[in-house]
VODOTOR-555849 format. One record per atom (N, C-alpha, C): x negated, y negated, z; residue number from 0; residue in one letter; atom name. Coordinates in Angstrom, 1 decimal, padded with zeros to 4 digits. Layout:
residues N
(node (X; Y; Z); NUM; a; CA),
...
end
This chain:
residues 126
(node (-167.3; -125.2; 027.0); 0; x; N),
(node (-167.2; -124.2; 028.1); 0; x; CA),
(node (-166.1; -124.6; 029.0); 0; x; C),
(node (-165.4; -123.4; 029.6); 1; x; N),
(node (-164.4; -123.9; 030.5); 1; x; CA),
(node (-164.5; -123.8; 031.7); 1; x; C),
(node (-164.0; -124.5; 032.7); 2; x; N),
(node (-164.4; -124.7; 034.1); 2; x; CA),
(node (-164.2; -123.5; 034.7); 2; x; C),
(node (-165.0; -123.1; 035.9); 3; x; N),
(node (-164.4; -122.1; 036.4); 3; x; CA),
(node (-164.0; -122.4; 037.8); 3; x; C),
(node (-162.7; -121.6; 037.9); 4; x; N),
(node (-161.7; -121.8; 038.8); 4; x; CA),
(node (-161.5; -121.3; 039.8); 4; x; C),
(node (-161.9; -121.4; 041.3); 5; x; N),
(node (-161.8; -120.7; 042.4); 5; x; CA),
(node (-160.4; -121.1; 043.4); 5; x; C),
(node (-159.6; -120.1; 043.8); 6; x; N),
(node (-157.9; -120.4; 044.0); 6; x; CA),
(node (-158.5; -120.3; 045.4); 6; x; C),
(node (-157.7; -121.2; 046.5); 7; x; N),
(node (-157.7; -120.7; 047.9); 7; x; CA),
(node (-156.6; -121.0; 048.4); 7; x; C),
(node (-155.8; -120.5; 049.1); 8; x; N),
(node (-154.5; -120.9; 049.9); 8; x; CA),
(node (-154.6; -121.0; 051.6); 8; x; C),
(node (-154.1; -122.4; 051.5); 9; x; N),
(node (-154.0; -122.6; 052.6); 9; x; CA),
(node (-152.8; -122.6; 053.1); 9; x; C),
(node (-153.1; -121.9; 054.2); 10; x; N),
(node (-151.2; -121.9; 055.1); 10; x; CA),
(node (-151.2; -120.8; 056.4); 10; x; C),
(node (-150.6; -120.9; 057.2); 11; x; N),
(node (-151.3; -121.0; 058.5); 11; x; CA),
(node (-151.4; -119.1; 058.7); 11; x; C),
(node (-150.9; -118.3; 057.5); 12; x; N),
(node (-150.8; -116.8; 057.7); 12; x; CA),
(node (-152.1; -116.5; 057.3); 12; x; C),
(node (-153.3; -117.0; 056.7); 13; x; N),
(node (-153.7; -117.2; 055.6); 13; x; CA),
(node (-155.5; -117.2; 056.5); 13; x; C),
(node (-155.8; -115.8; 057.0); 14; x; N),
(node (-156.9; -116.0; 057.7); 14; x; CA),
(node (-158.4; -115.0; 057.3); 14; x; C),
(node (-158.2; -114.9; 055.9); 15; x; N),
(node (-159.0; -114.4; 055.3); 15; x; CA),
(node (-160.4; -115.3; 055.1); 15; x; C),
(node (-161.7; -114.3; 054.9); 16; x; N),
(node (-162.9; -114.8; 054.7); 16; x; CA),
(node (-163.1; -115.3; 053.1); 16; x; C),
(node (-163.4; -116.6; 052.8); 17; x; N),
(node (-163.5; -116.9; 051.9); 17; x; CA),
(node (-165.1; -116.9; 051.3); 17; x; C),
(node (-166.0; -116.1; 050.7); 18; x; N),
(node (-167.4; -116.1; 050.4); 18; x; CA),
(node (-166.7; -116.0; 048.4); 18; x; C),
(node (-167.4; -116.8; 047.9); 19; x; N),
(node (-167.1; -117.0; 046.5); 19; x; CA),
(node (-168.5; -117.5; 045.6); 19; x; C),
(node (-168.6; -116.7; 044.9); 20; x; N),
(node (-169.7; -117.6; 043.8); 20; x; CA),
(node (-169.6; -118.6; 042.8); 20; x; C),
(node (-170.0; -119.6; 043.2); 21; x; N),
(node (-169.2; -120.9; 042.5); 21; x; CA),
(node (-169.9; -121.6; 041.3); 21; x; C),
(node (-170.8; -120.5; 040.7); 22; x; N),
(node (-171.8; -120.8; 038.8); 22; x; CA),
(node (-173.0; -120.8; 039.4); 22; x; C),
(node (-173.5; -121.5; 038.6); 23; x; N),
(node (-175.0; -122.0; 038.7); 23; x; CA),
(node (-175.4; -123.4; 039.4); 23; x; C),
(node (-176.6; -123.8; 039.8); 24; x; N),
(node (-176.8; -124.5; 040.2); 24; x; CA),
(node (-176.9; -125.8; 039.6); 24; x; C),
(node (-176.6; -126.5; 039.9); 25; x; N),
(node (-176.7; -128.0; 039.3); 25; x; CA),
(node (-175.9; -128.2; 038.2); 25; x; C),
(node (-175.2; -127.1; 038.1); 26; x; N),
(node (-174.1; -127.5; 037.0); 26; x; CA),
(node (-172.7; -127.9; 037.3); 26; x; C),
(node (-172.7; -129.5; 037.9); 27; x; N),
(node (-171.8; -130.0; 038.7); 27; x; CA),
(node (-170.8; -130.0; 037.7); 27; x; C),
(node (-169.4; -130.1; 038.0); 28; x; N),
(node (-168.3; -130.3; 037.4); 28; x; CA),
(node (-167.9; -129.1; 036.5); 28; x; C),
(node (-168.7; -128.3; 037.0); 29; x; N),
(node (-168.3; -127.0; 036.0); 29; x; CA),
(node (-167.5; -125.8; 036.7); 29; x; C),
(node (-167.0; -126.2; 038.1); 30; x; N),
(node (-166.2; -125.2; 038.9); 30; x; CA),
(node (-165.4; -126.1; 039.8); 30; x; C),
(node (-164.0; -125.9; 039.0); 31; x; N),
(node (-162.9; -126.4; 040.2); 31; x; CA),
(node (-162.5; -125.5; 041.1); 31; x; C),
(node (-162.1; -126.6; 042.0); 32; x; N),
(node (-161.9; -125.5; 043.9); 32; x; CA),
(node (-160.3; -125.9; 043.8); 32; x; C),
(node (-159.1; -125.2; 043.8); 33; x; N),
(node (-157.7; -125.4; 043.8); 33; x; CA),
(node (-157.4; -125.1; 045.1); 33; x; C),
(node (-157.4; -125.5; 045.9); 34; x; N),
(node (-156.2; -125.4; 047.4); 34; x; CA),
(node (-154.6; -125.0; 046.9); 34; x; C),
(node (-154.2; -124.4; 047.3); 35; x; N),
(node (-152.9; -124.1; 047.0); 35; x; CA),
(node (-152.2; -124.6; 048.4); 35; x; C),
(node (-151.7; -125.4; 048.9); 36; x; N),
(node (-151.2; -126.1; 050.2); 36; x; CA),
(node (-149.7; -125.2; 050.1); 36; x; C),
(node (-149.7; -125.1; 051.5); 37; x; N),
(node (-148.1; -124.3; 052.2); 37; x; CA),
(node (-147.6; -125.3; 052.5); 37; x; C),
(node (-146.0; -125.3; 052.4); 38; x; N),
(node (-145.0; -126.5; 052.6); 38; x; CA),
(node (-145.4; -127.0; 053.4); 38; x; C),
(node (-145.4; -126.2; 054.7); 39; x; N),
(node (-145.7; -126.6; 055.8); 39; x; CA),
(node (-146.7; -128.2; 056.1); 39; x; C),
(node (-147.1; -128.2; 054.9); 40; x; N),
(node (-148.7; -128.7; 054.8); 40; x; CA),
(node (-148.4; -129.8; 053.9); 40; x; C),
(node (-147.6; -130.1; 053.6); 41; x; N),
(node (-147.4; -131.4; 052.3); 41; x; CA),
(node (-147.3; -132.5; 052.7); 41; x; C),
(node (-145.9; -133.1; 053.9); 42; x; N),
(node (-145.8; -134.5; 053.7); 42; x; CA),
(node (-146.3; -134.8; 055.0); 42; x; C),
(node (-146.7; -136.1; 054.3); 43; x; N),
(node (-147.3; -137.1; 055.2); 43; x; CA),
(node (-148.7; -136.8; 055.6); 43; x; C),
(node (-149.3; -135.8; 055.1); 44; x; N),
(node (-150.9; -135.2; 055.4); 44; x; CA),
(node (-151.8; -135.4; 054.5); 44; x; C),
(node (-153.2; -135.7; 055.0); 45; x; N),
(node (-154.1; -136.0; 054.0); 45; x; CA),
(node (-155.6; -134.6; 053.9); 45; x; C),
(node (-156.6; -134.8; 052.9); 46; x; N),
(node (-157.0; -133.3; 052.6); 46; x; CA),
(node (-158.3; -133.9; 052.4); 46; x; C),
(node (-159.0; -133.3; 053.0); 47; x; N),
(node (-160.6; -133.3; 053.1); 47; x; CA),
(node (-161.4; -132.5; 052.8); 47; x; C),
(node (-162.8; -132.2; 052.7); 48; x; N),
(node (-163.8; -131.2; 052.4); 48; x; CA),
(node (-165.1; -131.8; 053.2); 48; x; C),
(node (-165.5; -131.0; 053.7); 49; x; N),
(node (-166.8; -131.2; 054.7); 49; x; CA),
(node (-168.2; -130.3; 054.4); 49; x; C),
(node (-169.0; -130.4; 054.3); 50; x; N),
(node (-169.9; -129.8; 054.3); 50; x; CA),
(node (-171.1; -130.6; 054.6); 50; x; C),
(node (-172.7; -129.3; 054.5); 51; x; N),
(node (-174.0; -129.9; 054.7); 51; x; CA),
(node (-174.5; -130.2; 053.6); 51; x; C),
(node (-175.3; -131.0; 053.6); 52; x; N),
(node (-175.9; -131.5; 052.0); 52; x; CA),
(node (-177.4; -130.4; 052.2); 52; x; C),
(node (-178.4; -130.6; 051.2); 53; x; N),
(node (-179.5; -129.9; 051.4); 53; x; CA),
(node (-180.7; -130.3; 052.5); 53; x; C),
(node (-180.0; -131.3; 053.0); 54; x; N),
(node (-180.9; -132.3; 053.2); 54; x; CA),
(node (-180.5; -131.8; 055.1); 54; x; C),
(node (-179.1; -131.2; 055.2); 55; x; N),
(node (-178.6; -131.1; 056.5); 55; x; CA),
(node (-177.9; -132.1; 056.9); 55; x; C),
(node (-177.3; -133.1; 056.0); 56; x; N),
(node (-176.4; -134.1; 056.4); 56; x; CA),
(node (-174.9; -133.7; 056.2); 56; x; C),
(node (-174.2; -133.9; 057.2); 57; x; N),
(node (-172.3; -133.8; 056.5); 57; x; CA),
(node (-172.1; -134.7; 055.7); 57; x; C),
(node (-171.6; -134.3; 055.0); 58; x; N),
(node (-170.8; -135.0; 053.3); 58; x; CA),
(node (-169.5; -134.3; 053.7); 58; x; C),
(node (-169.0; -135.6; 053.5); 59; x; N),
(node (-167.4; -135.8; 053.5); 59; x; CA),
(node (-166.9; -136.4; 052.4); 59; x; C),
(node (-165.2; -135.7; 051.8); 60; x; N),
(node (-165.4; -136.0; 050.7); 60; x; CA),
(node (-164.0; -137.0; 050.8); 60; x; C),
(node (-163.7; -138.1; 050.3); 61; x; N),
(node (-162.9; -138.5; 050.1); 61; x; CA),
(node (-161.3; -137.6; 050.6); 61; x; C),
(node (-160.4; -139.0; 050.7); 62; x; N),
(node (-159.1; -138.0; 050.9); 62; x; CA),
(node (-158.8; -137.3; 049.3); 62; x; C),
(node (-158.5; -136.1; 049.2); 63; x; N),
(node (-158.0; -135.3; 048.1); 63; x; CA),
(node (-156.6; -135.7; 047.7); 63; x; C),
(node (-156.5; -135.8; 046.5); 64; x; N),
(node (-154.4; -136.0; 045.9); 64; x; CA),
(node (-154.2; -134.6; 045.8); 64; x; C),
(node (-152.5; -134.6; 046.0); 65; x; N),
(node (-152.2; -133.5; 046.3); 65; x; CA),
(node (-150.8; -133.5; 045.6); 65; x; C),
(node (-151.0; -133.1; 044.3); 66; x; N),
(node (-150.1; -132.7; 043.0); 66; x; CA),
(node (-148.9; -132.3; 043.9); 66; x; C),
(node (-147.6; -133.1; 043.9); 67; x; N),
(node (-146.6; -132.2; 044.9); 67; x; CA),
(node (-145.6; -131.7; 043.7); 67; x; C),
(node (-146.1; -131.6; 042.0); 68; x; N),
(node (-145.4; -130.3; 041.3); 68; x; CA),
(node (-145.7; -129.0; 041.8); 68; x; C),
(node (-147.2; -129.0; 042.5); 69; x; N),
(node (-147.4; -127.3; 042.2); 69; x; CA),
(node (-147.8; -127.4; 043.5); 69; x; C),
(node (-148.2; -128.6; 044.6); 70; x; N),
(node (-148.8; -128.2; 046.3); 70; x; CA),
(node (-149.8; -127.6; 045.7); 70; x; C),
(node (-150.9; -128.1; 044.3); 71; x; N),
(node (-152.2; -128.2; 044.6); 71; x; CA),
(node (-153.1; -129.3; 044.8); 71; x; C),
(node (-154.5; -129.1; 045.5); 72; x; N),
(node (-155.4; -129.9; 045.7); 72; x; CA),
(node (-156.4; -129.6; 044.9); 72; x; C),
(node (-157.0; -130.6; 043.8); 73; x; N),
(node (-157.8; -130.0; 043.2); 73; x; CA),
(node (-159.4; -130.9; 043.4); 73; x; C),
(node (-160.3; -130.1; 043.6); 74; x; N),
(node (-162.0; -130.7; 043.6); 74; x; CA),
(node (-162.9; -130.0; 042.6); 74; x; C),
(node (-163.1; -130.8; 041.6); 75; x; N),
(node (-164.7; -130.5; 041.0); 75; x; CA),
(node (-165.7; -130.6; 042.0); 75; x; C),
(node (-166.8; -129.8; 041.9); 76; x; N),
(node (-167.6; -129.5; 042.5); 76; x; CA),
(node (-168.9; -130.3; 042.0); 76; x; C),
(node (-169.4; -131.4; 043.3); 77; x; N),
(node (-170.1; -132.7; 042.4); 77; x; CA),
(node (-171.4; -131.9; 042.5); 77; x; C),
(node (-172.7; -132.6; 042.0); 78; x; N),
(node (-173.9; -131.7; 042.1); 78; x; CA),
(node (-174.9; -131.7; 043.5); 78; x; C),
(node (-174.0; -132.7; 044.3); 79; x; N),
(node (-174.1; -132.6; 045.9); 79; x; CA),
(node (-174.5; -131.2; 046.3); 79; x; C),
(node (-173.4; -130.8; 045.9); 80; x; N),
(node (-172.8; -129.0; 046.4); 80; x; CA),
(node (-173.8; -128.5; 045.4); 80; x; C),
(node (-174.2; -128.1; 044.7); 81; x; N),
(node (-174.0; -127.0; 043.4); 81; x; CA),
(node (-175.8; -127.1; 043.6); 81; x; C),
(node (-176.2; -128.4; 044.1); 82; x; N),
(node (-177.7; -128.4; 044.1); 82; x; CA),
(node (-178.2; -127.4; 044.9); 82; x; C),
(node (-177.2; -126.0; 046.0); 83; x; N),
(node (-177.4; -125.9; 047.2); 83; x; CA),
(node (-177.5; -124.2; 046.5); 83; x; C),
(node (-178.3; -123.8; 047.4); 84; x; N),
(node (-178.0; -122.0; 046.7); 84; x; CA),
(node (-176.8; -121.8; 047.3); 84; x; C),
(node (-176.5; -122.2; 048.3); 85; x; N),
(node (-175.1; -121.5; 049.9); 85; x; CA),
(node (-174.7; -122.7; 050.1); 85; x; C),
(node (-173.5; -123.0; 050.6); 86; x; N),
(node (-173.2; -123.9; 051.3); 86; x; CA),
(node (-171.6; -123.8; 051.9); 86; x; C),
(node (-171.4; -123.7; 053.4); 87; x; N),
(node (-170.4; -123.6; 053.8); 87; x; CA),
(node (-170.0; -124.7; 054.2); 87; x; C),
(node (-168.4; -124.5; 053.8); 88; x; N),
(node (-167.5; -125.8; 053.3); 88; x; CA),
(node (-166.4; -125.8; 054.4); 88; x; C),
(node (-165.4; -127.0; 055.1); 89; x; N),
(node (-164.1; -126.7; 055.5); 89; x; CA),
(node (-163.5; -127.8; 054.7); 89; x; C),
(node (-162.2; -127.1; 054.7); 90; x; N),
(node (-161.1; -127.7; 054.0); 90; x; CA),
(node (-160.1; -128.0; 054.8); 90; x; C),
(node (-160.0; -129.3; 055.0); 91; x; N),
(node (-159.2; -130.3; 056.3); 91; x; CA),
(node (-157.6; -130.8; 056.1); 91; x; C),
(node (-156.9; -130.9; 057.1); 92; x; N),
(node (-155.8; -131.0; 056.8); 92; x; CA),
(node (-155.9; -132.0; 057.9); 92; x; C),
(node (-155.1; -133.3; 058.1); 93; x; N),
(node (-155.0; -134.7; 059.0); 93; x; CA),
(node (-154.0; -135.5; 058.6); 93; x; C),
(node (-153.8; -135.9; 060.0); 94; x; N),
(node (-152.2; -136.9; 059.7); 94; x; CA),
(node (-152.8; -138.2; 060.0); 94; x; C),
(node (-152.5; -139.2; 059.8); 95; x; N),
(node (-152.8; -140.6; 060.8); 95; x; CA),
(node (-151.7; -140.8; 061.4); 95; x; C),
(node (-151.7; -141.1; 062.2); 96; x; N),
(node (-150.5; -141.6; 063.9); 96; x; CA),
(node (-150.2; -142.6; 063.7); 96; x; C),
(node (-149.1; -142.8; 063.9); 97; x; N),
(node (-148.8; -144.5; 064.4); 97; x; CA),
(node (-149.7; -145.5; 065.3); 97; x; C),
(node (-150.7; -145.2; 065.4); 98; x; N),
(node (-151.6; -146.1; 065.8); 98; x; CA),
(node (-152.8; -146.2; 065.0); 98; x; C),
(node (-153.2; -145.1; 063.8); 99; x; N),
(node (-153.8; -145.4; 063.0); 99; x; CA),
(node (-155.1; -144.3; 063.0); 99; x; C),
(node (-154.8; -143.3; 064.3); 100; x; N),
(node (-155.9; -142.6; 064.3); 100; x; CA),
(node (-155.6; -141.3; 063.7); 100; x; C),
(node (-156.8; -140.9; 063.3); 101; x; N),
(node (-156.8; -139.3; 062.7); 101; x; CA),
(node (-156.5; -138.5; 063.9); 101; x; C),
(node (-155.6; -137.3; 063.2); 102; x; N),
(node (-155.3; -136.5; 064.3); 102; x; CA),
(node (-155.6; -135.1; 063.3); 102; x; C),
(node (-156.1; -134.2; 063.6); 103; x; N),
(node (-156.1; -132.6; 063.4); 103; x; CA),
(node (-155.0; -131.9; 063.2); 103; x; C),
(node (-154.8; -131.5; 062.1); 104; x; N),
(node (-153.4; -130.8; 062.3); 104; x; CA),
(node (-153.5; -129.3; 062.1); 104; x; C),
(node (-154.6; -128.9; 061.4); 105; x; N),
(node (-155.2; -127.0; 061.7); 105; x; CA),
(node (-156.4; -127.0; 061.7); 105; x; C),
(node (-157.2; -126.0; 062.6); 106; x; N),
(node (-158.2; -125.6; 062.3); 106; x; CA),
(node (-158.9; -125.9; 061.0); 106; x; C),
(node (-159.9; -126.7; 060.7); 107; x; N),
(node (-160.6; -126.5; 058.9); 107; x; CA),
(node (-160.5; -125.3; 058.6); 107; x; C),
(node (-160.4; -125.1; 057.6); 108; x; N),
(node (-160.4; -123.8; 056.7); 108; x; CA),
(node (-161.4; -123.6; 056.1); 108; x; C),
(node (-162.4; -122.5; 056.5); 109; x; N),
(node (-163.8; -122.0; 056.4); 109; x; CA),
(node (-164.1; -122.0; 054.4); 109; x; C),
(node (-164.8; -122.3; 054.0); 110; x; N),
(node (-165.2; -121.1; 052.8); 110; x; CA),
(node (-167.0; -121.1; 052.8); 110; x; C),
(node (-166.8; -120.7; 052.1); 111; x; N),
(node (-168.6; -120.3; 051.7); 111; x; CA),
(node (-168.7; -119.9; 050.1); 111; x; C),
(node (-169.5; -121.3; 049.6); 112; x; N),
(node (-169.8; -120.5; 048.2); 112; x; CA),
(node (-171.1; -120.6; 047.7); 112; x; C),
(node (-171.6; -119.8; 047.1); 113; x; N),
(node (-173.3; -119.3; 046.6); 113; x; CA),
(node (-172.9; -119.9; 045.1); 113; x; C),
(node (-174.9; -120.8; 045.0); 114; x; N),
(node (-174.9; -120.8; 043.4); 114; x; CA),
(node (-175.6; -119.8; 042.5); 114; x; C),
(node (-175.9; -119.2; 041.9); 115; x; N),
(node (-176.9; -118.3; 040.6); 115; x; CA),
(node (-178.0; -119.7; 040.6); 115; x; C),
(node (-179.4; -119.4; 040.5); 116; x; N),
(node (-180.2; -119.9; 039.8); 116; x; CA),
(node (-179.7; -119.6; 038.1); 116; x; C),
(node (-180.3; -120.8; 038.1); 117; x; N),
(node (-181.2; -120.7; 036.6); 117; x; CA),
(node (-182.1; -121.1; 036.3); 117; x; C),
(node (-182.7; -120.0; 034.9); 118; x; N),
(node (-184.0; -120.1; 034.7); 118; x; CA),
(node (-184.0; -122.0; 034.1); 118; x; C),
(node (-183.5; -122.4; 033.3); 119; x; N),
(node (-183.4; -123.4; 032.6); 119; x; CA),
(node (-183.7; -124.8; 033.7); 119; x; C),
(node (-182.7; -124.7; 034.8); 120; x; N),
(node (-183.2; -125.5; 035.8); 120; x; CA),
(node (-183.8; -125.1; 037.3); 120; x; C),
(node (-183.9; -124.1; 037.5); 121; x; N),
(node (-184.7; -123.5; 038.1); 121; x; CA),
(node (-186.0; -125.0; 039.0); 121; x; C),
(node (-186.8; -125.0; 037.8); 122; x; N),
(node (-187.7; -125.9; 038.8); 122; x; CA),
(node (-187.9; -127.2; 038.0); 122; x; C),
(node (-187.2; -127.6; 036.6); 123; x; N),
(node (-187.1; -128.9; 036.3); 123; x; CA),
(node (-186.4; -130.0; 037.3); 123; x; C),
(node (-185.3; -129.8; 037.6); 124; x; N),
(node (-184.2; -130.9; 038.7); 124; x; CA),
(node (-184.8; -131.0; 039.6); 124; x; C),
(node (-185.4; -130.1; 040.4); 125; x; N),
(node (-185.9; -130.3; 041.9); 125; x; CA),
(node (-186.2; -131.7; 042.3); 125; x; C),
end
């Protein structure tokens, strides 16, 4: 089966609502998330993803690499996420300073993606 692929672009004109259905549930690694990053947005920046777990905890995800043939970021979606029916995400953009601290460089970039039940796991994984 092939992954399915959800495109988002980030770049500062770029203020659209992102609600996306991102498969089924618990079927981690089966939907990649592609950032498409604006020049603006390439050097010297690092790339994050934030969210709630089920549980109501932020989960932060590692810094993201950021392919500079094409200025994308790519994330499989671990079963963190996918365990969730909803879960709204931001997608972070940060410099570190000469002194070593994180600085903000845009607003997170909102999304929201829903899983489909299924019957199959439905109420086995719980």
């Amino acid at each position: 089966m092939e992954n399915k692929i959800i495109s988002i672009n980030i770049s500062p004109e770029n203020n659209e609502d992102i609600n996306e259905n991102a498969g089924v549930m618990w079927e981690h690694n089966a939907t990649e998330l592609q950032f498409k990053i604006d020049e603006k947005y390439i050097d010297d920046y690092r790339y994050y993803i934030e969210y709630r777990s089920i549980l109501g905890t932020k989960v932060r995800t590692e810094y993201l690499t950021l392919n500079k043939n094409n200025n994308i970021v790519r994330y499989l979606i671990p079963v963190k996420m996918s365990s969730l029916k909803g879960v709204e995400c931001y997608f972070n953009i940060v410099k570190i300073d000469e002194d070593g601290n994180t600085v903000q460089v845009i607003k997170p970039k909102k999304f929201c993606l829903s899983f489909d039940f299924s019957p199959d796991t439905d109420n086995s994984l719980v």
